[in-house]
C-alpha positions, 0 to 999 in steps of 0.5 A: 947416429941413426937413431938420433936421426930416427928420433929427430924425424919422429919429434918432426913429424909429431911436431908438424902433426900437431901444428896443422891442427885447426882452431875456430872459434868466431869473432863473437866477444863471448866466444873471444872470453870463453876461449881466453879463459879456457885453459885456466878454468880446465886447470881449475876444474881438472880437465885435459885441454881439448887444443891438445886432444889427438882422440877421434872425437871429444865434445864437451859442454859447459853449463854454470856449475858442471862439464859434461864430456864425451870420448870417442877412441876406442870406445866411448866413455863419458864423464860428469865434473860438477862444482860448487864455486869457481874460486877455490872449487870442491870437484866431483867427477862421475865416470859413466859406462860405455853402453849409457856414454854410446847412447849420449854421443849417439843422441848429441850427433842425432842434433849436429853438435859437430856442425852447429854454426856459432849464434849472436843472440845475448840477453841479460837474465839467463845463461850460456852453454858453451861447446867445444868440439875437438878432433885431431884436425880441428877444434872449435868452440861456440856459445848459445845464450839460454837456448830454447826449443821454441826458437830457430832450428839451431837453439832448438838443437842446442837446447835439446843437447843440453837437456838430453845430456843432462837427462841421459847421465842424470845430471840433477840427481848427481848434483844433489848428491853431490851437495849433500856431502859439502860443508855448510855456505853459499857457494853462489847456488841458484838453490841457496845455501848448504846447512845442517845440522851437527853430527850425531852424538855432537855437544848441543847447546840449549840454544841449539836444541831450543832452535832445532825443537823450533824450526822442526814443529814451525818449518818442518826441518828433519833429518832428512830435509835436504842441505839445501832447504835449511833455513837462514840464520842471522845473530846479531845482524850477522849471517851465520849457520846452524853450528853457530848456535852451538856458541851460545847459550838459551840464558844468553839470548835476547829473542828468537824470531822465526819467519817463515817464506811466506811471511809478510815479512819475508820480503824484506829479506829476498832470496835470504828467506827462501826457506825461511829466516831465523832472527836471533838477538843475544843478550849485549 
């Protein structure tokens, strides 16, 4: 009997420890759908539901394909999760040392990161970074759209927040790593789509051959060009990759045209011609 009790007092206790813990987040619509949409997207990305956090201290950022995140019990440890697409994500996370995670939560307090006021500005072209704070008292979300040092002293924290982040635990350098190991597509990046070329000692096709000999003496595509600066493939009207040329033969190949990003033509194409197009027409 008087350990049942002893258990019922503890589960109270938890209990009402946990339901005092205070949440804010403003009336602000995009706060509203930030903070309607959070739980599935930590589902998504594999994060832990800061609502639910009992650590000293925990901040995290969100940025359009990457979370930066501090912990503060009994240390500091910080961690970086990127992806590529929010349906269906590939996920990297980089876990960082206590002495560079300690220099990132020094720098985010020196900006007030805790105590930042919500902001109202929106605009059309650009992007949000969202904050949560969370201690085992309160937690609190808010949003800055495209915030920058040249405006009032509270987006100008928030945009030195994000860039020291991202400069402290090298967040581009990550990134394009982090890109470089994904399979061929487009993924939705502001830098374009992933390509490459096939492994080495994989069958090659004449086409193939034919259209990497091409692009290598007329857009100085290596092996070592990044995966993000391949050029566009279209057969046949259609989008494809550099594996799809491996389906056809150089004899079954009507034309191969080359356009380059600076081509007059080029423009017809937008953001596709970016590193350059490659208009290949097969033999019907």
């Amino acid at each position: 009997m008087n350990k049942t009790i002893a258990i019922f007092l503890f589960l109270l206790c938890y209990l009402n420890t946990y339901s005092i813990k205070k949440i804010e987040v403003s009336n602000d619509k995009r706060d509203q759908f930030f903070y309607d949409k959070m739980p599935e997207n930590c589902k998504k990305f594999g994060l832990e539901d800061l609502r639910n956090s009992t650590d000293s201290l925990r901040i995290r950022i969100w940025s359009s394909n990457s979370t930066i995140e501090i912990k503060q019990q009994n240390g500091v440890k910080a961690q970086l999760t990127q992806w590529v697409r929010w349906s269906d994500p590939i996920i990297k996370k980089v876990e960082f040392e206590s002495e560079i995670s300690k220099q990132l939560l020094d720098s985010l307090l020196a900006y007030d990161i805790t105590t930042i006021p919500d902001d109202t500005k929106w605009g059309i072209d650009g992007s949000y970074v969202n904050i949560e704070v969370s201690t085992p008292e309160n937690y609190r979300t808010y949003t800055y759209w495209s915030p920058s040092v040249n405006e009032t002293e509270n987006r100008y924290k928030v945009a030195k927040i994000e860039h020291l982040a991202n400069t402290i635990l090298n967040r581009n350098k990550f990134f394009n790593e982090f890109i470089e190991t994904i399979p061929p597509g487009g993924y939705g990046l502001s830098s374009g789509h992933i390509d490459r070329f096939l492994p080495e000692g994989s069958m090659e096709s004449s086409l193939y051959k034919e259209v990497k000999r091409r692009i290598g003496l007329e857009l100085g595509i290596t092996e070592k060009t990044s995966h993000t600066k391949f050029p566009f493939f279209i057969i046949d009207q259609k989008p494809s990759y550099m594996a799809g040329l491996n389906k056809y033969k150089l004899s079954e190949v009507k034309e191969i045209k080359i356009i380059t990003k600076n081509d007059e033509e080029s423009r017809l194409y937008g953001m596709m011609a970016a590193n350059g197009l490659i208009l290949i027409e097969t033999i019907k």
